[in-house]
C-alpha positions in Angstrom: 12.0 25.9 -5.8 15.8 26.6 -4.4 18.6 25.4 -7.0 16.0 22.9 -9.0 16.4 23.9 -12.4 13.5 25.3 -14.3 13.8 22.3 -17.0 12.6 20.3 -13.9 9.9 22.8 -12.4 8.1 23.6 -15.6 7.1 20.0 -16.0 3.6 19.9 -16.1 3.9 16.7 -13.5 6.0 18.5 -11.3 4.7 18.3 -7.7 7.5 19.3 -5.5 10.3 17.2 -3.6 7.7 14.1 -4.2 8.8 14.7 -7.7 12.0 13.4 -7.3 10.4 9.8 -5.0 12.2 7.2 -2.5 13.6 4.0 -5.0 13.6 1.1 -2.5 16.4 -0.6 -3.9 19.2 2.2 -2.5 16.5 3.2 0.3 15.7 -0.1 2.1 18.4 -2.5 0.4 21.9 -0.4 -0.1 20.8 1.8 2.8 18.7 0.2 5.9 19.8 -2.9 5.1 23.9 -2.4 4.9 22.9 -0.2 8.4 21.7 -3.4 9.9 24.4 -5.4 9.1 27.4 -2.9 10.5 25.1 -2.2 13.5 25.3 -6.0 14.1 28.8 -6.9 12.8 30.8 -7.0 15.9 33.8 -6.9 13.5 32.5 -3.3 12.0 30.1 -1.9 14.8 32.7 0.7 16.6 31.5 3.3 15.3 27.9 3.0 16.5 29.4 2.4 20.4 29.8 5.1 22.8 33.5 4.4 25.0 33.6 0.5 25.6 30.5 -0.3 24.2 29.3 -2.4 27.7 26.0 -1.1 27.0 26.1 -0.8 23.4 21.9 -1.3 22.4 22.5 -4.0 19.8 24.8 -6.4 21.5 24.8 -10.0 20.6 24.7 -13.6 22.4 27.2 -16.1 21.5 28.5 -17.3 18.8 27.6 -13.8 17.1 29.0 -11.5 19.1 32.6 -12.8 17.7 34.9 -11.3 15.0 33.7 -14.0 12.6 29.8 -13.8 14.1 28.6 -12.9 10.5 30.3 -15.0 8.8 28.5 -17.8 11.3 25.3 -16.2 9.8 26.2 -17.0 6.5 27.3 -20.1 6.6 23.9 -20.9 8.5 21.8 -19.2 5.7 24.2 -21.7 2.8 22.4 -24.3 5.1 19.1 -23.1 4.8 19.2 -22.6 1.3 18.0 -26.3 0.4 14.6 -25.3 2.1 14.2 -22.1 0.1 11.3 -22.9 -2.2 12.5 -23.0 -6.2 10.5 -19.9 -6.9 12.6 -18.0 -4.9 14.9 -15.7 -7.7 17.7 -14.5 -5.1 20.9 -15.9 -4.2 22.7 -16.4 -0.7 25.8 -17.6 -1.8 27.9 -14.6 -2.6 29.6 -13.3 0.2 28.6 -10.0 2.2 31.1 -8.0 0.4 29.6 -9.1 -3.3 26.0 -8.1 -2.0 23.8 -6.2 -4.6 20.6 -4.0 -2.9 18.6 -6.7 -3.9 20.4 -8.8 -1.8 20.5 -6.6 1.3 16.5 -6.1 1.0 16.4 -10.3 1.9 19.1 -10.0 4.3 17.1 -7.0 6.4 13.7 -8.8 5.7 14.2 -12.6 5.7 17.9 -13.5 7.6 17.9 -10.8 10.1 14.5 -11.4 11.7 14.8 -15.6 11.4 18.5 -15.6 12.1 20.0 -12.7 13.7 17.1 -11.5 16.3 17.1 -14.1 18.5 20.8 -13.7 19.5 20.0 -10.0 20.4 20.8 -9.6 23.9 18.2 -6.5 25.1 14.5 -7.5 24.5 13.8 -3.5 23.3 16.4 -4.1 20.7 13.9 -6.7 19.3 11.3 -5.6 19.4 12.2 -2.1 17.5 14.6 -3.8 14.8 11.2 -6.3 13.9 9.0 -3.3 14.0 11.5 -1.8 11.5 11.4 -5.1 9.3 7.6 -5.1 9.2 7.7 -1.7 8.1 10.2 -2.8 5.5 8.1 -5.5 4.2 5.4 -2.8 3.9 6.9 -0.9 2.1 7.8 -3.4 -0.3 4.0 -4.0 -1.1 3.0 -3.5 -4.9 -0.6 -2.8 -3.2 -1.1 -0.9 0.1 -4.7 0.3 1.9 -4.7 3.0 4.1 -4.7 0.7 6.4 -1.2 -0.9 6.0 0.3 2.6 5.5 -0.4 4.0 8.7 0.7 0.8 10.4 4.1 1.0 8.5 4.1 4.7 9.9 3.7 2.9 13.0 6.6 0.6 12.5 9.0 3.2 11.8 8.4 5.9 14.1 8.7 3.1 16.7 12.1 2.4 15.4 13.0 5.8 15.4 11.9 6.3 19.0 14.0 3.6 19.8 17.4 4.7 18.4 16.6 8.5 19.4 16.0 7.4 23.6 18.9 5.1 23.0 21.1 8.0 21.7 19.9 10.2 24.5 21.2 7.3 27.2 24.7 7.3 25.5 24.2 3.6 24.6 24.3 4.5 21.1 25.9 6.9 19.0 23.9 9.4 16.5 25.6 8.3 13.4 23.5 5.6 13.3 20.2 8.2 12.2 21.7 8.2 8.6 20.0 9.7 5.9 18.6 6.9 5.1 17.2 6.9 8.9 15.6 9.8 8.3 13.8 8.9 4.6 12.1 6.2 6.5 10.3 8.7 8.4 8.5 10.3 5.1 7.5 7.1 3.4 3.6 7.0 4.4 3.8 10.5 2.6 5.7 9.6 -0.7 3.5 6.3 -0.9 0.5 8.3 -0.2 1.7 10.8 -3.0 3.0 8.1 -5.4 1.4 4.6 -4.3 4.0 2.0 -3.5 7.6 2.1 -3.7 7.7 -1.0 -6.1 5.8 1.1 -9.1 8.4 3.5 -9.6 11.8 1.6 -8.5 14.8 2.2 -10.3 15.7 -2.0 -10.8 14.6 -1.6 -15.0 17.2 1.5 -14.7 19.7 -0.1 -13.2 19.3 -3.3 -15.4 19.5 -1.3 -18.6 22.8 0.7 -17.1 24.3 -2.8 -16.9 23.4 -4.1 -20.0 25.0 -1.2 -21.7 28.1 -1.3 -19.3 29.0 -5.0 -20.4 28.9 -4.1 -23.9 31.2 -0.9 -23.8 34.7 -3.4 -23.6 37.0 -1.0 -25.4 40.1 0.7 -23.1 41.3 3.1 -25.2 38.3 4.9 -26.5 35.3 4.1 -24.2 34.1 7.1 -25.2 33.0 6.5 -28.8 32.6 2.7 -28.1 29.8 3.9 -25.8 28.2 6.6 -28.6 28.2 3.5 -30.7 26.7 0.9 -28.7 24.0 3.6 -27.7 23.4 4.6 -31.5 23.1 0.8 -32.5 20.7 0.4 -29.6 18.4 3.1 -30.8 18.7 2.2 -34.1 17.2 -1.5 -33.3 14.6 0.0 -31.3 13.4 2.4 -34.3 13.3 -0.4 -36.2 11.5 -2.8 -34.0 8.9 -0.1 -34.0 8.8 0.9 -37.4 7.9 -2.8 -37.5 5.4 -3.2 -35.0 3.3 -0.4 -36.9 3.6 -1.7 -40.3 2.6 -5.3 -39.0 -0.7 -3.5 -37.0 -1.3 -1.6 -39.9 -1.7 -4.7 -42.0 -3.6 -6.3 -39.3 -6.4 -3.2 -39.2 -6.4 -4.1 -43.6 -7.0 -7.6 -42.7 -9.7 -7.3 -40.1 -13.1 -9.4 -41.2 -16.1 -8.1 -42.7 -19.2 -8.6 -40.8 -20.2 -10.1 -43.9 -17.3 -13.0 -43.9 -19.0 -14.8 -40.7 -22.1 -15.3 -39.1 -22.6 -14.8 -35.5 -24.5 -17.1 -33.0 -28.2 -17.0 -33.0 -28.4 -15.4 -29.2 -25.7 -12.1 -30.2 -23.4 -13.9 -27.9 -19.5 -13.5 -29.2 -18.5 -16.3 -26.9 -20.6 -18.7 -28.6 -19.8 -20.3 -32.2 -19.5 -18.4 -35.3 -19.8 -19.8 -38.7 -16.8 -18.5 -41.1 -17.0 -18.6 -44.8 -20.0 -18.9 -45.2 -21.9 -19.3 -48.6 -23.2 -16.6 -50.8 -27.1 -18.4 -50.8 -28.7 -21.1 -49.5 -29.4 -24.9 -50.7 -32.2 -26.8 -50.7 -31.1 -30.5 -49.8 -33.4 -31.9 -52.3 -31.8 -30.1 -55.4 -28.5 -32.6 -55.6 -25.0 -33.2 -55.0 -23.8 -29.8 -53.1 -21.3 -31.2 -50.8 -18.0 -33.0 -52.0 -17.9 -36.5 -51.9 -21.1 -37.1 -49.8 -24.5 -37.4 -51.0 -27.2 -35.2 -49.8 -29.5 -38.6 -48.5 -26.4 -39.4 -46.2 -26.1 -36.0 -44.7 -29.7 -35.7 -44.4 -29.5 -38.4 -42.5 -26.7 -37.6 -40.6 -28.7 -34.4 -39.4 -31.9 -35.5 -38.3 -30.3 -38.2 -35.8 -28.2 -35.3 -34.6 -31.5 -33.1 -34.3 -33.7 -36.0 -32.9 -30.7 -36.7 -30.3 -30.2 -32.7 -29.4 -34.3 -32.4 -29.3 -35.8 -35.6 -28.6 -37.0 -38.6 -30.5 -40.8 -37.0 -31.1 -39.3 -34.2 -33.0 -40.6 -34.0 -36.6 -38.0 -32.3 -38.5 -38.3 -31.8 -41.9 -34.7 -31.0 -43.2 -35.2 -32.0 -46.8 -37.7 -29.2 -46.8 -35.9 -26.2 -45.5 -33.4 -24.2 -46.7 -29.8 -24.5 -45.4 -26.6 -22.5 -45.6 -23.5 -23.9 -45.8 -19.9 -22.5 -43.9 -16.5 -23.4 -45.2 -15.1 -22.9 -41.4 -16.2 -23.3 -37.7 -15.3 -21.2 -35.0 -16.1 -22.9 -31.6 -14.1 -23.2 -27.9 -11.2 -21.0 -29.7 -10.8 -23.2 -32.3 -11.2 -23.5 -36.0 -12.4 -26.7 -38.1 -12.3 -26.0 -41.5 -14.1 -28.0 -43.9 -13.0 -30.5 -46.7 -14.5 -27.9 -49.0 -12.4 -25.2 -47.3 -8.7 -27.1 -47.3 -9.3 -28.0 -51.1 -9.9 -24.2 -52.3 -6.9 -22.9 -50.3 -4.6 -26.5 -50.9 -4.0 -27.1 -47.1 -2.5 -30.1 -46.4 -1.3 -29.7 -42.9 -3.6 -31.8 -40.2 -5.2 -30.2 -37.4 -6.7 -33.0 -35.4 -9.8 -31.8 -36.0 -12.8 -34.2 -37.4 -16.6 -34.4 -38.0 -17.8 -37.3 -38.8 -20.9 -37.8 -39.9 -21.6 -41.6 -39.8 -24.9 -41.2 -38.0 -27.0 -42.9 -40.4 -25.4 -46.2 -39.9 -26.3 -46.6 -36.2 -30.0 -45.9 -36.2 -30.4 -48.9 -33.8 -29.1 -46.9 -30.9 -30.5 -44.9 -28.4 -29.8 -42.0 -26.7 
């Protein structure tokens, strides 16, 4: 495929130019969003005009269309900032010059249609730079239908028509159909291709090429300070992994045996689960088998529990049956342990967690 190397084109994944993707951070921010703001800075807009610029497409009202219009702009969005809800991550209060791409993205999509717009003198103008926006915004979707795709086609072949018949007027000059211009016109493709610019953007790159430029401080040898801090960094990552397996490893060892609880009734692995539980099963009648309670009082602790959970007229015969005992209850993602349980493994830390059985005391009331 021309001068692509054939490291790149033997790539199993390797599909073409789609291969190589549109990041939206240089695409819409660095690029259509810089574009924006020299096509409306009256102090930097020459370029765009054709002779005096009388008819130039993007002229502005009053008091934008001075020299120091934008810096109107930004003093009216320090204004605003008061209302800008505290979720919000961005910042307006660097200057135009200090802008990052994440910057220019809100500047195109937020300032310039709330702001800016309305001081545009020709109504076209409008409506093609807020068709652009919209198409923008789009594009900065994490999820898209086909739907919203071939609107933000729409958007952007509408802006294109736009600047293209103004061109062919002479009220504006082709430099403004940048590259960037012309990238717009394949995103329905590359999100097609790829799904939505936000999925593969560059910002974790760029974020991890500025972590590792603030650490590489030396002026004489940048060079091996750099080799270092890059070695270091893959040497804490190795080990951070070499961790994370030893520690799942010992999880998988530590995993329960099905025979180490006992699962509700119904099969249900939402519901309760009785941990620890006993190797056989007691018969209430045979004696002392739970510490520091005697089997009458938890007898009767159970059968008001049962006659409340099943009715008064319930004969229930507890003494009779046989009953297994758990050292720990699982129930609404939580654990009580048992006085049995803390004494075997000498807890002494409190969990907030009591059952008390004082039913037997209380037989006067009613449900």
């Amino acid at each position: 495929m021309g001068q692509v190397p054939e490291l790149l084109t033997s790539l199993p994944t390797f599909c073409g130019v789609e291969f190589f993707g549109l990041d939206e951070m240089h695409l819409i921010g660095r690029g259509i969003g810089h574009l924006i703001f020299n096509i409306l800075n009256t102090s930097c807009n020459g370029s765009y005009m054709i002779d005096s610029g009388s008819s130039y497409s993007f002229r502005l009202k009053d008091p934008l269309r001075r020299v120091n219009g934008m810096s109107i702009v930004q003093r009216q969005m320090e204004v605003c900032a008061s209302k800008v809800p505290p979720i919000f991550e961005g910042s307006f209060h660097a200057s135009f010059g200090r802008y990052r791409a994440v910057d220019w993205q809100n500047f195109l999509c937020v300032i310039v249609p709330n702001i800016v717009l309305p001081y545009l003198v020709e109504y076209e103008a409008k409506k093609a730079l807020m068709r652009l926006v919209n198409g923008c915004n789009l594009a900065l979707r994490r999820t898209l239908k086909e739907e919203d795709v071939r609107r933000m086609e729409s958007d952007v072949e509408a802006w294109h028509k736009y600047i293209r018949d103004e061109i062919n007027v002479g009220n504006l000059s082709v430099k403004v159909f940048t590259v960037n211009n012309h990238y717009l016109g394949h995103l329905g493709h590359m999100t097609r291709q790829l799904g939505p610019l936000k999925h593969y953007s560059c910002r974790s790159t760029e974020r991890t090429i500025k972590e590792f430029a603030n650490k590489i401080k030396s002026t004489t040898k940048p060079g091996v300070n750099s080799s270092n801090v890059l070695l270091n960094t893959i040497n804490l990552q190795q080990y951070g992994i070499t961790a994370s397996l030893t520690n799942n490893d010992q999880m998988n060892l530590d995993q329960s045996s099905p025979a180490s609880f006992i699962s509700h009734p119904s099969g249900n692995d939402q519901y309760p689960q009785l941990w620890d539980p006993a190797d056989q099963v007691y018969l209430l009648s045979n004696g002392l088998i739970t510490p520091d309670m005697r089997n009458q009082d938890l007898v009767v602790a159970l059968r008001s529990y049962y006659r409340r959970l099943y009715g008064d007229q319930s004969i229930i015969d507890i003494e009779a049956n046989p009953v297994l005992f758990a050292e720990r209850l699982w129930t609404d993602s939580m654990v009580i342990s048992s006085l049995l349980y803390r004494r075997k493994k000498k807890l002494t830390t409190a969990a907030d967690n009591f059952v008390l059985f004082e039913a037997g005391r209380y037989r006067s009331l009613k449900k």
